[in-house]
KESE-94973 format. One line per field, with one value per atom (N, C-alpha, C): x, y, z. Coordinates in pm, whole numbers. Each point is the difference from the previous one (the first is absolute). Layout:
X c(X | ...)
Y c(Y | ...)
Z c(Z | ...)
This chain:
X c(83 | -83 | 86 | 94 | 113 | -16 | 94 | 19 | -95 | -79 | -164 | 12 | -20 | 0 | 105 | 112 | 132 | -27 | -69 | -5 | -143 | -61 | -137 | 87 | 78 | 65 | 86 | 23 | 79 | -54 | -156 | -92 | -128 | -3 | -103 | 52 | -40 | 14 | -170 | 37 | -96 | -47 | -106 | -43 | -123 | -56 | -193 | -49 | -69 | -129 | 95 | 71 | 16 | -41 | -119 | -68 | -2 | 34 | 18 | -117 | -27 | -76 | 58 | -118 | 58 | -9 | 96 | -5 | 152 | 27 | 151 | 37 | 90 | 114 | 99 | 80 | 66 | -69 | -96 | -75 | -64 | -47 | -76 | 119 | -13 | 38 | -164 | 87 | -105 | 25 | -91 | 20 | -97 | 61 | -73 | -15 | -118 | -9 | -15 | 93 | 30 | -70 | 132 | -25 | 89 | 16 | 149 | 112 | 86 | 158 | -10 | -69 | 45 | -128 | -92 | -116 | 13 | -83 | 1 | -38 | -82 | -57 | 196 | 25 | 131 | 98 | 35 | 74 | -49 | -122 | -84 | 52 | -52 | -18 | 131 | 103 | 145 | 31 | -17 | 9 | -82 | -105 | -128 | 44 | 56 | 72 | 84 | 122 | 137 | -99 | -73 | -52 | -77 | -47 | -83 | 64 | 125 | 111 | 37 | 65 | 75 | -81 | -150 | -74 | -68 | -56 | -82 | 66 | -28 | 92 | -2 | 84 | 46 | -135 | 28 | -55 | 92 | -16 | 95 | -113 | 14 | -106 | 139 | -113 | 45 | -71 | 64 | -129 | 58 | -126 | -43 | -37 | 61 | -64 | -84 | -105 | -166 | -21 | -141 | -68 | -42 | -7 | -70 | -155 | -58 | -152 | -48 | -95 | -59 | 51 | 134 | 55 | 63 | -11 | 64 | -130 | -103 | -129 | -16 | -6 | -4 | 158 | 71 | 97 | -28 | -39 | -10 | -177 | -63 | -109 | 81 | 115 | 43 | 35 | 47 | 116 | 121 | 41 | 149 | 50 | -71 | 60 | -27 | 14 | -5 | -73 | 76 | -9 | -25 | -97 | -2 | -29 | 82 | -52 | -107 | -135 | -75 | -75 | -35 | -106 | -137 | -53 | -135 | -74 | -17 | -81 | -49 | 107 | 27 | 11 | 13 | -19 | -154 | -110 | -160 | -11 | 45 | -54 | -12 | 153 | -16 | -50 | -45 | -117 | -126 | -18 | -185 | 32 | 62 | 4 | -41 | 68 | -1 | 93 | -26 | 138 | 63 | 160 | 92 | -1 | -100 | -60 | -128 | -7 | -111 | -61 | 78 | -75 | 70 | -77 | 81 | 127 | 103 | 86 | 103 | 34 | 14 | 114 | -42 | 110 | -24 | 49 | -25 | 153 | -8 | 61 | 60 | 128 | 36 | 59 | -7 | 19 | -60 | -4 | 52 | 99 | 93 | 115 | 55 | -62 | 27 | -105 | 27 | -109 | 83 | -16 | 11 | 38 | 26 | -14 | 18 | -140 | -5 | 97 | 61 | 116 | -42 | -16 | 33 | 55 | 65 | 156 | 26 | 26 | -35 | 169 | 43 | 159 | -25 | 186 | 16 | -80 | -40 | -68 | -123 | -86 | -130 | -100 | -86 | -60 | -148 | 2 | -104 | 41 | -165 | 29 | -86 | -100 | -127 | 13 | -71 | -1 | -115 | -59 | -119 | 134 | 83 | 95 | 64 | -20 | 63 | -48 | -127 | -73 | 63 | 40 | 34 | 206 | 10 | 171 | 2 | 173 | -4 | 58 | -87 | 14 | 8 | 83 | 35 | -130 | -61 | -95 | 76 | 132 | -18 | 18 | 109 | 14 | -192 | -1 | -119 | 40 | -143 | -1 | 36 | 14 | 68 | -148 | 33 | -89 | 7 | 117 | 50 | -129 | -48 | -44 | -188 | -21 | -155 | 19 | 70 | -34 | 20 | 98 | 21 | -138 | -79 | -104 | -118 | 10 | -84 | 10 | 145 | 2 | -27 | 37 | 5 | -180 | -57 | -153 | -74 | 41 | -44 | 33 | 102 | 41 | -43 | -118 | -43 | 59 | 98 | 105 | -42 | -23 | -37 | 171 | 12 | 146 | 37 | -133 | 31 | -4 | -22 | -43 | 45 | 56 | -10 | 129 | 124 | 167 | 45 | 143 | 94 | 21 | -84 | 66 | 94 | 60 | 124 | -40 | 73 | 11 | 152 | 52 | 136 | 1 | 133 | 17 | 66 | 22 | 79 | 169 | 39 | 129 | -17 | -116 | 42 | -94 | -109 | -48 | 115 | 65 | 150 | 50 | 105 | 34 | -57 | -148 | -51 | -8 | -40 | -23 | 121 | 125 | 123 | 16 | -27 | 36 | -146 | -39 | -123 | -90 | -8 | -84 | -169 | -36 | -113 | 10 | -167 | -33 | 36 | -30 | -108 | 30 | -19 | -20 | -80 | -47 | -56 | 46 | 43 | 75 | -77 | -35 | -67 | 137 | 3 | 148 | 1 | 76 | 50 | 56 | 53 | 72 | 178 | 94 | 34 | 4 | -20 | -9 | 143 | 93 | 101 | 21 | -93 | 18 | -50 | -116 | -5 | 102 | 77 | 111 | 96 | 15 | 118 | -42 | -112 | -71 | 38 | -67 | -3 | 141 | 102 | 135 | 101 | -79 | 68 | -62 | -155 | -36 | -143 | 67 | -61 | -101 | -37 | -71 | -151 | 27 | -119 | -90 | -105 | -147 | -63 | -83 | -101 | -110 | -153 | -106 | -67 | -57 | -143 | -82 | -59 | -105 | -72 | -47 | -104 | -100 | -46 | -88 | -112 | 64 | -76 | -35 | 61 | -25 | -160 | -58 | -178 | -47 | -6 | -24 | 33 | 142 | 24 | -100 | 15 | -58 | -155 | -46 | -149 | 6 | 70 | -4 | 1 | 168 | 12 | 18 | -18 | -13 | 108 | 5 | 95 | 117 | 42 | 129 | 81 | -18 | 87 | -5 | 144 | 5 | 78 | -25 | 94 | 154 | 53 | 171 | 50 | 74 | 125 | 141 | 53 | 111 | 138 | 69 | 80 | 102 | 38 | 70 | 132 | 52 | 120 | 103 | -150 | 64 | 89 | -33 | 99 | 44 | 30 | 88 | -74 | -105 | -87 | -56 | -7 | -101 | -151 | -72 | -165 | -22 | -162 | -82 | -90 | -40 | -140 | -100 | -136 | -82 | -12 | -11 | -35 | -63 | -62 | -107 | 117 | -34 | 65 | -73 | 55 | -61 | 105 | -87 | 107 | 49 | 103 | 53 | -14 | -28 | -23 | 96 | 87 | 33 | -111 | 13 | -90 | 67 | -97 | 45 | -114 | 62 | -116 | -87 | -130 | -93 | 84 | 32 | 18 | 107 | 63 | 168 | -37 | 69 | 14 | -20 | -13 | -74 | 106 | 98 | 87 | 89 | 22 | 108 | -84 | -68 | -48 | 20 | -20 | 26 | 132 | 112 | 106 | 29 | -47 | 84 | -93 | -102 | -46 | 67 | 16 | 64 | 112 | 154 | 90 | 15 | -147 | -4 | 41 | -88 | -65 | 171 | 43 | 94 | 125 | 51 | 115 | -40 | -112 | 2 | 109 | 133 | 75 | 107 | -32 | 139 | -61 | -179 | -55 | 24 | -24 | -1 | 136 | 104 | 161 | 11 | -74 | -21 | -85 | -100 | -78 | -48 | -30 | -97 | -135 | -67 | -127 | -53 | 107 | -1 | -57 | 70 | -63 | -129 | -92 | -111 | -116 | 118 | -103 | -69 | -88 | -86 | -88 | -46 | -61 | -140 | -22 | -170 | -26 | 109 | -37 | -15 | 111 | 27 | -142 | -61 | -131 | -116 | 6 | -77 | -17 | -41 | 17 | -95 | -113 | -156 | 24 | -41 | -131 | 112 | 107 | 56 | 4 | 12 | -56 | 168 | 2 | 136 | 56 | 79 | 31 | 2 | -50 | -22 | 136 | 103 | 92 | 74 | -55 | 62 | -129 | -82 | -172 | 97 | 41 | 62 | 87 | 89 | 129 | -74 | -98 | -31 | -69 | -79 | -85 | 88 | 128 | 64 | 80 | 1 | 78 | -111 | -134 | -134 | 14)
Y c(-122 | 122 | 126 | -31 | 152 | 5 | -75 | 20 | 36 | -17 | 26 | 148 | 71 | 101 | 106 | -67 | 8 | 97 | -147 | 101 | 98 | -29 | 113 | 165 | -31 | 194 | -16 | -51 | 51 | 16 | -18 | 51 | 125 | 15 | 67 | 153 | 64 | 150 | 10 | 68 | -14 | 109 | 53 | 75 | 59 | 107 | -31 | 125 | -36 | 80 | 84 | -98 | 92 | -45 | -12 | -93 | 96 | -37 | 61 | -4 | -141 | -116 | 27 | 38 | -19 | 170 | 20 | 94 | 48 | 198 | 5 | -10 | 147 | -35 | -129 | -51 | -68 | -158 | -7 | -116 | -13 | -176 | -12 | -27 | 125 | -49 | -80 | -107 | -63 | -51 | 41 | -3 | -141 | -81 | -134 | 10 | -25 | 30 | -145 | -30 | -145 | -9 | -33 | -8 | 30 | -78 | 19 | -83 | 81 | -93 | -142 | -69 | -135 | -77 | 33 | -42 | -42 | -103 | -10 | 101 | 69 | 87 | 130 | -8 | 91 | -62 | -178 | -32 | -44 | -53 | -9 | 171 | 71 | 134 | 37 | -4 | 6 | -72 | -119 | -86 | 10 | 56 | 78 | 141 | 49 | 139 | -33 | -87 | -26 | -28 | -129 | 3 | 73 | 113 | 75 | 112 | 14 | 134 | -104 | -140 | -26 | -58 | -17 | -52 | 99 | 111 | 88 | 94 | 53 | 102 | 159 | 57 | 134 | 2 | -93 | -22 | 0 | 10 | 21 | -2 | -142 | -10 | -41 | 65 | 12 | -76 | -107 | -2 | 78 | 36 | 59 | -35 | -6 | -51 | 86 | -124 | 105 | -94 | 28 | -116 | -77 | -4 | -105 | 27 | -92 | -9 | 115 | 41 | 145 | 98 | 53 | 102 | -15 | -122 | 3 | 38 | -73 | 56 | 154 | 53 | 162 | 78 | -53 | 53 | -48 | -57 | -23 | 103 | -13 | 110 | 129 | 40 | 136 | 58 | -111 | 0 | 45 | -103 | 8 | -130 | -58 | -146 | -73 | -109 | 14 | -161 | -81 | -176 | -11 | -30 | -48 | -179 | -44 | -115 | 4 | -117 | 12 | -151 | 34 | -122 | 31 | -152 | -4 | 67 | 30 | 5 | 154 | 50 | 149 | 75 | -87 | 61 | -11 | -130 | -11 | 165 | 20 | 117 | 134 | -36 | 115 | 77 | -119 | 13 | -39 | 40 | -57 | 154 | 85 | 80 | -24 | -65 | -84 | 23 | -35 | 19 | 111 | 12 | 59 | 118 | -37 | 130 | -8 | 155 | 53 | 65 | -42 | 4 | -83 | -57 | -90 | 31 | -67 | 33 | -85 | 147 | -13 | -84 | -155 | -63 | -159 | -22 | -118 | -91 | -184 | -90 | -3 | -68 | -69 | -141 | -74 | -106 | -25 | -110 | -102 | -47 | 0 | -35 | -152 | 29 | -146 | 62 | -100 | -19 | 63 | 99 | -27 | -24 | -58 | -109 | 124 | -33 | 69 | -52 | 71 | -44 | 62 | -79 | 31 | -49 | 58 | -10 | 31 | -88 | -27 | 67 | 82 | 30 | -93 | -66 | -99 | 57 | -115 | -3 | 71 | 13 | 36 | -129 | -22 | -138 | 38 | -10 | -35 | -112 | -79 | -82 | 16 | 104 | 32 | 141 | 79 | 152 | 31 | -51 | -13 | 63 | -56 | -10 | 120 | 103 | 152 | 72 | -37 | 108 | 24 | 186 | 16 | 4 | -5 | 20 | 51 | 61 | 74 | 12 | 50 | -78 | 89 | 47 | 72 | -85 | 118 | -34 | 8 | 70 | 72 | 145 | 39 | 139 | 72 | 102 | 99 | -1 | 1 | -3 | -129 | -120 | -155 | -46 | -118 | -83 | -156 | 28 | -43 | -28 | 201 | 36 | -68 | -9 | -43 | -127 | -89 | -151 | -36 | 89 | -48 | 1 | 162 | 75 | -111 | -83 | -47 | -189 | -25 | -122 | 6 | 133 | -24 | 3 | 88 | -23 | -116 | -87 | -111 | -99 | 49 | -120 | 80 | 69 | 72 | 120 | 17 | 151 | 130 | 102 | 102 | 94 | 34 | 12 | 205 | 11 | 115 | 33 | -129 | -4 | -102 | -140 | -85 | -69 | 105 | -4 | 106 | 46 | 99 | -5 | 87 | 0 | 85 | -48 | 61 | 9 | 92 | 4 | -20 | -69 | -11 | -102 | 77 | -44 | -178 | -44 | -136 | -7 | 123 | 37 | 1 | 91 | 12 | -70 | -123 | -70 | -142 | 15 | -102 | 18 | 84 | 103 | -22 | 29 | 19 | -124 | -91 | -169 | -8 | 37 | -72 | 43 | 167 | 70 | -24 | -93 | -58 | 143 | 93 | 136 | -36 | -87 | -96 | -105 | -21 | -184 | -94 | 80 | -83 | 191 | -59 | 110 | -123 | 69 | -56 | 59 | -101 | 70 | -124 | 86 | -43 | -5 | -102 | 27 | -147 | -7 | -138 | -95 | -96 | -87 | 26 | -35 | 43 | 183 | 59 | 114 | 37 | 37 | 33 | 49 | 82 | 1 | -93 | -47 | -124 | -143 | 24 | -106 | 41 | 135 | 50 | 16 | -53 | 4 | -153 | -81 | -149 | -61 | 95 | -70 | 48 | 155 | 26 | -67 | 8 | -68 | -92 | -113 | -132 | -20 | 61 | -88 | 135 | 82 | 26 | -75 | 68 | -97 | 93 | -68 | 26 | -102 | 113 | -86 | -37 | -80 | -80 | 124 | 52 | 54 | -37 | -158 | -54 | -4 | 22 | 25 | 106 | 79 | 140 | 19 | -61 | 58 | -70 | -95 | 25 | 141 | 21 | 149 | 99 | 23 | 111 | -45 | -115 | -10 | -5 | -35 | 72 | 139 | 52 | 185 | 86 | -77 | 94 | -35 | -167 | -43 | -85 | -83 | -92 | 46 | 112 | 59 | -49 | -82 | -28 | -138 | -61 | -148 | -103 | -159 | -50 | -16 | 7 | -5 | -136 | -61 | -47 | 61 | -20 | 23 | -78 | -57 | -73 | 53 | 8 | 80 | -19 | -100 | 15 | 84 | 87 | 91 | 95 | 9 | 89 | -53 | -145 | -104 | 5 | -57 | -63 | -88 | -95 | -96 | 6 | -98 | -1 | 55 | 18 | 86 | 58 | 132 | 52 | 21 | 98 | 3 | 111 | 99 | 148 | 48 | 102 | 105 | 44 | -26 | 92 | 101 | 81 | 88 | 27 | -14 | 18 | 201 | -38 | 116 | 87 | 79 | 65 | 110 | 7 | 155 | 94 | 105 | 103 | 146 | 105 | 68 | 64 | 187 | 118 | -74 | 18 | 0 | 85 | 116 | 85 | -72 | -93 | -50 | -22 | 40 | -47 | -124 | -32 | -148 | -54 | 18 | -23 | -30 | 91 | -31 | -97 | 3 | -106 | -158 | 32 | -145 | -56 | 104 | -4 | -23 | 23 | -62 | -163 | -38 | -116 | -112 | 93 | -115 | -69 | 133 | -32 | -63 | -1 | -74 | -128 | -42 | -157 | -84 | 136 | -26 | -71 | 107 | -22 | -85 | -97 | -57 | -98 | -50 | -63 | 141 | 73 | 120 | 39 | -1 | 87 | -135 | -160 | -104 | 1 | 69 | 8 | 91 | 65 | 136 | -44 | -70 | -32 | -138 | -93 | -171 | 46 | 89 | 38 | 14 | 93 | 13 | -140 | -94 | -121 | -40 | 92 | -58 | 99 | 51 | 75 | -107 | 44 | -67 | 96 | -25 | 116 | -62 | -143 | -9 | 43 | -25 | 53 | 169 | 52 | 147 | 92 | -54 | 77 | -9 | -34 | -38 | 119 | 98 | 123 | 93 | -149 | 141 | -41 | 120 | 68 | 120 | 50 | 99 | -46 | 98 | -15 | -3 | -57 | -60 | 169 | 58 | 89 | -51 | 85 | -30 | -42 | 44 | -47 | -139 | -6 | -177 | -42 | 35 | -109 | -55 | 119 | -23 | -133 | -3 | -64 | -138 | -18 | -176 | -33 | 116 | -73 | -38 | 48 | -52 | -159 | 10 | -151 | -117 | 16 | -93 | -89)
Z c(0 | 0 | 0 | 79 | -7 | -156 | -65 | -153 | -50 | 20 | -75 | 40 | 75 | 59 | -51 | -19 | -23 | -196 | -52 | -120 | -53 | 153 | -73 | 68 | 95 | 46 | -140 | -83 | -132 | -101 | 50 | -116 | 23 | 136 | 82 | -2 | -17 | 32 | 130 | 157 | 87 | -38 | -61 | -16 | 51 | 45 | -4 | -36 | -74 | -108 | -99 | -72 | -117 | -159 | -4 | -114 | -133 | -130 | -66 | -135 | 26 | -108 | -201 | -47 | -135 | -65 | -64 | -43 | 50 | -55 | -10 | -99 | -73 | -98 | 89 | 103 | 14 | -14 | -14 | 14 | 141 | 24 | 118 | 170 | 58 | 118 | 111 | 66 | 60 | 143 | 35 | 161 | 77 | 84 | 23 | 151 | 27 | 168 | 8 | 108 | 90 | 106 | 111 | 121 | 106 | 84 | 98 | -67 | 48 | -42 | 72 | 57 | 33 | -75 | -57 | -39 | -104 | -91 | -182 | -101 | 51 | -79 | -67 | 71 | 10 | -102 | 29 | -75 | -135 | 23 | -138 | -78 | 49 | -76 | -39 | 104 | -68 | -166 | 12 | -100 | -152 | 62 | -138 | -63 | 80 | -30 | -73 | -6 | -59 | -139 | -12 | -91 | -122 | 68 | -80 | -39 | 62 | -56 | -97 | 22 | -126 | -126 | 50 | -127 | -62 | 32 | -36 | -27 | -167 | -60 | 71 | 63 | 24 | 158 | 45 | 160 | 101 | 106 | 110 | 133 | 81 | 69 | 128 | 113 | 175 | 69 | 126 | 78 | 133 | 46 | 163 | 105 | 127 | 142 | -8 | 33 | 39 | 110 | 84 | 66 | -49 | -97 | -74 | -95 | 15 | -112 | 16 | 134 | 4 | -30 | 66 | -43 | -115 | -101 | -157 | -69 | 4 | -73 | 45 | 96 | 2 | -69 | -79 | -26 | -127 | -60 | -123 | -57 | 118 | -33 | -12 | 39 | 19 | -50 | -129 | -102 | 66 | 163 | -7 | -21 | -49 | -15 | -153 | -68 | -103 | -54 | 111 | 21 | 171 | 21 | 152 | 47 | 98 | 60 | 70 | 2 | 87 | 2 | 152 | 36 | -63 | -42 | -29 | 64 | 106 | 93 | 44 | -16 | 45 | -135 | -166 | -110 | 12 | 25 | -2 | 48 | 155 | 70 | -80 | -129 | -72 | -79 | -76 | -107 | 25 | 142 | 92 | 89 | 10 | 108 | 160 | 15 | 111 | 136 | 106 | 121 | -59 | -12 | -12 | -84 | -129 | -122 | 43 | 12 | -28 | -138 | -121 | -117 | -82 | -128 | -72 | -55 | 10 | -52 | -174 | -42 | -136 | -26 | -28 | -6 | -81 | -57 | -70 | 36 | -57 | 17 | -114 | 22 | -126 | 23 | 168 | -21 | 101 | 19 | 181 | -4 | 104 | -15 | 129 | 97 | 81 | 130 | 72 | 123 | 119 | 99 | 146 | 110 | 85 | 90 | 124 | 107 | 123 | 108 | -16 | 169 | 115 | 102 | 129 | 68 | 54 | 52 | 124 | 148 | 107 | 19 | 118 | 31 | 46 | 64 | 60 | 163 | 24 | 159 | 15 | -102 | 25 | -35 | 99 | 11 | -66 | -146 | -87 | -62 | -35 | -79 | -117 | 2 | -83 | 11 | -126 | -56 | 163 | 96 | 77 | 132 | -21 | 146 | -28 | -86 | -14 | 121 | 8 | 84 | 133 | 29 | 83 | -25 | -91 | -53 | -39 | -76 | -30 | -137 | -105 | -144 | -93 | -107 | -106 | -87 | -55 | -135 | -141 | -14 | -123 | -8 | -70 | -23 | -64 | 51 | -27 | -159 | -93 | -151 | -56 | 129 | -122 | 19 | -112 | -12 | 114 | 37 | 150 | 83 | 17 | 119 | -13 | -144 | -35 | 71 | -56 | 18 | 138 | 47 | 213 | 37 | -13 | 28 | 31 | -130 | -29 | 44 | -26 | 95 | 184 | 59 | 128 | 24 | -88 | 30 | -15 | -87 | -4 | 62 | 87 | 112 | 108 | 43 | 131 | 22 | -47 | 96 | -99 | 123 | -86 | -10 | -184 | 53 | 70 | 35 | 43 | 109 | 109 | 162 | 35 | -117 | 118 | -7 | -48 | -27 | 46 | 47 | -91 | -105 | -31 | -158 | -55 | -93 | -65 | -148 | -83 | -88 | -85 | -41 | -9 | -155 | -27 | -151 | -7 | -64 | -19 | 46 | 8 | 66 | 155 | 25 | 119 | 67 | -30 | 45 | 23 | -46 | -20 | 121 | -9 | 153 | 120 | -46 | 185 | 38 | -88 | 35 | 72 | -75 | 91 | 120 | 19 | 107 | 122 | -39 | 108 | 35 | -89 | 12 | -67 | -75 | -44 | 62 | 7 | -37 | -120 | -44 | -189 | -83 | -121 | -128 | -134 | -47 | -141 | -103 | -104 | -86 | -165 | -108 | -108 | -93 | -43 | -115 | -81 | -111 | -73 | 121 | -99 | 98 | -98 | 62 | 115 | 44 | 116 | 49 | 53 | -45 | 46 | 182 | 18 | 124 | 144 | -73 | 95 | -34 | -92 | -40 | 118 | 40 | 76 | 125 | 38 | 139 | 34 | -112 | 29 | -1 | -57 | 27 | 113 | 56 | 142 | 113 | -13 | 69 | 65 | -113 | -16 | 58 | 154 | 90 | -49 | -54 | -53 | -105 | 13 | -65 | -75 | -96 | -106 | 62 | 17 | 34 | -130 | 11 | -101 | -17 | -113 | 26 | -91 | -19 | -80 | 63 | 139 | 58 | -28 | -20 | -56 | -124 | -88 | -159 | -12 | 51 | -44 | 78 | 81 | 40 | -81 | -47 | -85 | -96 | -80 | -125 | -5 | 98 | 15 | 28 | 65 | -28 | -102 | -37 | -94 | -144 | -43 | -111 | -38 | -141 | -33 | 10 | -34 | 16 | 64 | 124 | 112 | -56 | -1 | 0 | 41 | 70 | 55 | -74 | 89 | -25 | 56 | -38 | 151 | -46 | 107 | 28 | 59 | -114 | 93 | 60 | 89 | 109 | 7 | -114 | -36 | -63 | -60 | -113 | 118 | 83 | 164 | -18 | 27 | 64 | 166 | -5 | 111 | -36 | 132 | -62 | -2 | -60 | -18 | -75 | 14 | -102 | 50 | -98 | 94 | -108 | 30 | -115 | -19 | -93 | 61 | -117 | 7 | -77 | -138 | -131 | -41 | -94 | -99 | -84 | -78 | -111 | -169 | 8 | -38 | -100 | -91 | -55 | -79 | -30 | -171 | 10 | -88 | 64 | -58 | -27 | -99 | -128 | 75 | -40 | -39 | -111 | 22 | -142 | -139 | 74 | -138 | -38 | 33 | -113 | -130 | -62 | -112 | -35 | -142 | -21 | 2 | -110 | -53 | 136 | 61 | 120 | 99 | 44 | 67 | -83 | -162 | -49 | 35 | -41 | 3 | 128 | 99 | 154 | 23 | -47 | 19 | -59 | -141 | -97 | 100 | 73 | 30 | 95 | 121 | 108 | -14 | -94 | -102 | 13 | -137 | -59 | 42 | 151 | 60 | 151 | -32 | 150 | 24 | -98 | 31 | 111 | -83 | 95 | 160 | -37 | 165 | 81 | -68 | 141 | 43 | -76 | 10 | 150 | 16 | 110 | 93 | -36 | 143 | -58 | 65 | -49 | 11 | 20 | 10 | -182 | -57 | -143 | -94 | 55 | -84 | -4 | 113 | 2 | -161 | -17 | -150 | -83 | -69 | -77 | -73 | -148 | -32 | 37 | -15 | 55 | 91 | 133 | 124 | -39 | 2 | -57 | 13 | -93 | -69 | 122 | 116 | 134 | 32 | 16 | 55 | 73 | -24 | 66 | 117 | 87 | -113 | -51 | 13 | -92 | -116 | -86 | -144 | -59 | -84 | -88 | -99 | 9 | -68 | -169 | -83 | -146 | -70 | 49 | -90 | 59 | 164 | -7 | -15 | -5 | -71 | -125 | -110 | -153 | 14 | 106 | 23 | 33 | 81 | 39 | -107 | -107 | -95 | -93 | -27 | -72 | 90 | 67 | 24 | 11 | -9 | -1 | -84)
């Protein structure tokens, strides 16, 4: 994972909100809202960037630490962003004006890209064995604006805990939910990401005797709430280097585009997604899970017109 890491800072410029999209005598500068530096969304986006400067004529694309999904969909409404990562779930909210937006927001898909997986993540010596045994600890949700912070919100309610009375709650990014675990300043944090998560790789190898709970318990609750969106996972717990397995909630991926992009450029970054998934699984193993059948999955957001062009041609 270092190495992995290793070559997305030689491709990453950290930038935030400097979205340029299409247009410019110099051509398209393009701005990609991620996530945190220990997260996938970050190294994924590193790796999509390299790509789309060297495949796309007179382009020059960045990615950016953001919080993640919420605050990438309001940055791509802003036009400071250009390509954003996001969860299913918290893209539905976007185009339903829902929770987090209070009006629809202008944004279309151009893929799905992989699934998920809800972590929760016990510091060493806090005695849970269920998302139920939070209550009353003290638990990082999620930096404010992630898509982190939806799915905790919404798992701790469905396991009884209200998460605004019946925790400390924290708000803390994937860095410093890392940190506090070690420094015994948390219980638990929840953290939404691919598999492997770099920073719970660097938790689980300082220190082992931490845990990931089950939270297959809850996903019929979510999914009577809030719909199919949510779906079983496992997890084999090796991918840390732990043993067992657990079950947990997950939710697909999505990257998403201003409506107004261009057709053409939106084709042109789908095509290259497609194109170079031998170079993105080179950067992260999450990449391999592309597919254009899967790809085209995207409601309820609506498929941007120029990757609609791009899957009808591979049919």
């Amino acid at each position: 994972m270092k190495r992995i890491l290793a070559i997305v800072a030689a491709t990453v410029l950290t930038v935030a909100g400097c979205g340029g999209g299409a247009g410019g005598g110099s051509g398209n500068r393009l701005s990609i809202a991620t996530g945190g530096t220990t997260g996938v969304y970050y190294v994924y986006g590193g790796g999509l960037a390299k790509q789309l400067s060297s495949n796309i004529a007179n382009t020059q694309a960045t990615a950016s630490v953001t919080s993640a999904s919420v605050e990438n969909i309001k940055l791509l409404a802003g036009g400071k962003a250009d390509i954003g990562f996001s969860q299913a779930d918290t893209a539905a909210d976007a185009v339903n004006a829902k929770d987090a937006f209070t009006a629809k927001q202008p944004i279309k898909a151009i893929a799905r890209i992989y699934d998920n997986y809800a972590h929760v993540v016990t510091a060493p010596g806090t005695e849970a064995d269920k998302v139920a045994d939070l209550k009353g600890k003290r638990v990082s949700l999620g930096p404010a604006n992630s898509g982190t912070q939806v799915v905790a919100r919404r798992i701790l309610e469905a396991a009884g805990i209200d998460p605004d009375s019946d925790i400390t709650k924290q708000q803390l990014s994937i860095n410093e939910s890392v940190q506090a675990a070690k420094d015994g300043t948390i219980d638990a944090f929840f953290w939404v990401g691919g598999l492997p998560t770099a920073g719970i790789t660097d938790l689980a190898t300082s220190k082992p005797d931490m845990k990931l709970l089950d939270t297959g318990d809850v996903l019929e609750k979510m999914r009577a709430t809030y719909g199919e969106q949510y779906v079983p996972l496992d997890v084999d717990l090796s991918v840390y280097k732990l043993s067992g397995a657990i079950k947990t909630v997950g939710i697909a991926n999505l990257l998403l585009v201003p409506d107004s992009m261009d057709e053409q450029l939106a084709y042109d970054i789908t095509k290259t997604l497609f194109a170079k998934k031998a170079e993105l699984t080179a950067v992260h193993p999450e990449a391999d899970k592309l597919d254009v059948t899967l790809g085209r999955q995207v409601a309820p957001v609506e498929l941007h017109p120029g990757a609609a062009r791009y899957y009808q041609e591979q049919a």
